[in-house]
C-alpha positions as CSV (number, residue, x, y, z in Angstrom):
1,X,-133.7,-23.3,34.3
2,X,-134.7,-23.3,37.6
3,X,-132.8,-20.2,39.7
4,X,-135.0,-20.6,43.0
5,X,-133.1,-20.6,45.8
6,X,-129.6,-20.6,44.0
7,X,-127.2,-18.0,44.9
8,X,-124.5,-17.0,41.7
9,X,-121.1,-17.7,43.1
10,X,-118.9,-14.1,42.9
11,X,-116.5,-14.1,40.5
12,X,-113.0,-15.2,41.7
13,X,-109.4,-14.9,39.9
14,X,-106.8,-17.2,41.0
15,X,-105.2,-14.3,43.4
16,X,-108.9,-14.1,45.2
17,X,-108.7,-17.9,45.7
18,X,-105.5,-17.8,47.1
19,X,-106.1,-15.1,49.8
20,X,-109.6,-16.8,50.7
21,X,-107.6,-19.7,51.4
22,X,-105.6,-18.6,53.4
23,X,-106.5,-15.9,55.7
24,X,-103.2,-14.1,56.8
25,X,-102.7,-13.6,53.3
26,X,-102.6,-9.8,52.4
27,X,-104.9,-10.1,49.0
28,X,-103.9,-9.6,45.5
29,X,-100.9,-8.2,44.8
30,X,-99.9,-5.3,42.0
31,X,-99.8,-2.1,41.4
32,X,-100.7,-0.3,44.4
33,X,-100.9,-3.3,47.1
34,X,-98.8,-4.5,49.7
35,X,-97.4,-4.1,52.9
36,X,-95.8,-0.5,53.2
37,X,-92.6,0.3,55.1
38,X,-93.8,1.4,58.6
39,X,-93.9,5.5,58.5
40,X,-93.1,6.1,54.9
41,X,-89.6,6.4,53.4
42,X,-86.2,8.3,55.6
43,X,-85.7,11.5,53.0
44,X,-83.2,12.8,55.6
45,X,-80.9,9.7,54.4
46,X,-81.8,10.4,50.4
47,X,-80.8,13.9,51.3
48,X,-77.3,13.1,52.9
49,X,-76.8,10.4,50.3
50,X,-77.1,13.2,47.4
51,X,-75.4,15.8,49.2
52,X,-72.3,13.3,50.3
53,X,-71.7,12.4,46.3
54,X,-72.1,16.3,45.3
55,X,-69.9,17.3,48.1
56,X,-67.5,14.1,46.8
57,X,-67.9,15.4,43.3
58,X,-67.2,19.0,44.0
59,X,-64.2,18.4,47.1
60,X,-61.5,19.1,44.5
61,X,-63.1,22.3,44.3
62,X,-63.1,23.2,47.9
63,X,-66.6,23.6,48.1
64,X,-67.3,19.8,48.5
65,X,-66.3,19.9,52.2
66,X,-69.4,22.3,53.2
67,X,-72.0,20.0,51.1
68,X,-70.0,17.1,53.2
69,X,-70.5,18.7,56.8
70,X,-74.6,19.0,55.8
71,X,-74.6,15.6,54.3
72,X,-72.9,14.3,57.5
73,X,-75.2,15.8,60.1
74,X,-78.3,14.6,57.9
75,X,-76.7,11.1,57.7
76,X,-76.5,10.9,61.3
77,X,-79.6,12.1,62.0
78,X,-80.8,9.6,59.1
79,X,-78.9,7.0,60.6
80,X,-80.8,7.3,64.0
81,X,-84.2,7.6,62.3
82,X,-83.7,4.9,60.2
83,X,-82.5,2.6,63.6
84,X,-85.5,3.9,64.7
85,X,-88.2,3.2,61.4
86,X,-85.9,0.2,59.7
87,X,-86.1,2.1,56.6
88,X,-83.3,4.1,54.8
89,X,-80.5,2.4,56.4
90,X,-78.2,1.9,53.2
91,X,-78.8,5.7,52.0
92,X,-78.1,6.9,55.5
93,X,-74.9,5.3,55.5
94,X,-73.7,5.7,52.0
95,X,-74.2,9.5,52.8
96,X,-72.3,9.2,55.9
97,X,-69.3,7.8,54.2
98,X,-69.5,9.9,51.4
99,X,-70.2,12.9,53.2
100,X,-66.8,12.0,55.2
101,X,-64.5,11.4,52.1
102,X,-65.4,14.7,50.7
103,X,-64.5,16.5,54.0
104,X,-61.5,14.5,54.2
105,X,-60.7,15.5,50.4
106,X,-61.7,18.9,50.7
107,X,-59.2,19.8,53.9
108,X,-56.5,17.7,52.0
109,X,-56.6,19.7,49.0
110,X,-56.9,22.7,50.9
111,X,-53.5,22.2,52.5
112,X,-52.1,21.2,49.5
113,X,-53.3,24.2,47.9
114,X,-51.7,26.4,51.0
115,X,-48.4,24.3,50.6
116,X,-48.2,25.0,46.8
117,X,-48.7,29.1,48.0
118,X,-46.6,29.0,50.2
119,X,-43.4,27.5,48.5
120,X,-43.9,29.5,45.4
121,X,-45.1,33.3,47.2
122,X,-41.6,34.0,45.3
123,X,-42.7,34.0,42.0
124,X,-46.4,35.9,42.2
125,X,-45.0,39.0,40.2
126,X,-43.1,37.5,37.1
127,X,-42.9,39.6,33.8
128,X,-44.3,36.5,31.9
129,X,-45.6,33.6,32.3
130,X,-42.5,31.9,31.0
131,X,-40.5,33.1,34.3
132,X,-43.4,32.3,36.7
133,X,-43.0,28.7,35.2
134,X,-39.3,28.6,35.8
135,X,-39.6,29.9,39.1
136,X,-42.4,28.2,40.2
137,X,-40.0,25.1,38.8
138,X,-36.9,26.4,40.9
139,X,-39.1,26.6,44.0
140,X,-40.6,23.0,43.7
141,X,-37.7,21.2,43.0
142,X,-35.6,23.1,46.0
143,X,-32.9,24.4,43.3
């Protein structure tokens, strides 16, 4: 074999091929390759996202409503960035509307809780708990 003057071709996979052909394309694709969203990820909409379904989760408790008003300034602020980047979008508005619910919940079952107080402050010293139920009854049903 005569290997004067012969160059050994490199060795090419079907995915080298391909981007030699064509030039605007970004190379082999895997683990690791690809275009990148511009700036990395929005975590202020990831935040407001998880802190709009905890504060949904927790509204019936009262506590939801403060976990709401967080998640709501972070999903505005998320929702600015992300008109900004173009990335986050969808979290920043799922913890938005979330966020909102739970702060809509939360002052709801507050009320109802200062409602249910306020037409039973009759029976807060029963003997048992037998009469605070028949109270409590009597009071709710306007007897």
């Amino acid at each position: 074999m005569n290997t004067q003057g012969l160059e050994t071709p490199p060795h090419h996979t079907a995915s080298t091929w391909a981007a030699e052909a064509d030039p605007r394309s970004p190379g082999p694709q895997g683990r690791g390759y690809g275009p990148r969203p511009p700036g990395g990820g929005n975590g202020l909409a990831g935040a407001a996202m998880a802190l709009g379904v905890i504060g949904l989760s927790t509204s019936v408790v009262l506590i939801g409503g403060l976990f709401g008003g967080i998640g709501l300034v972070l999903g505005v602020v998320a929702l600015t960035t992300a008109g900004r980047t173009g990335t986050g979008r969808g979290k920043a508005l799922t913890g938005v509307v979330t966020s909102a619910v739970a702060i809509v919940v939360s002052v709801l079952v507050a009320a109802l809780f200062v409602w249910y107080a306020d037409r039973t402050q009759e029976c807060y010293q029963p003997d048992s708990f037998q009469e605070y139920t028949q109270c409590v009854h009597q009071q709710l049903s306007g007897n």
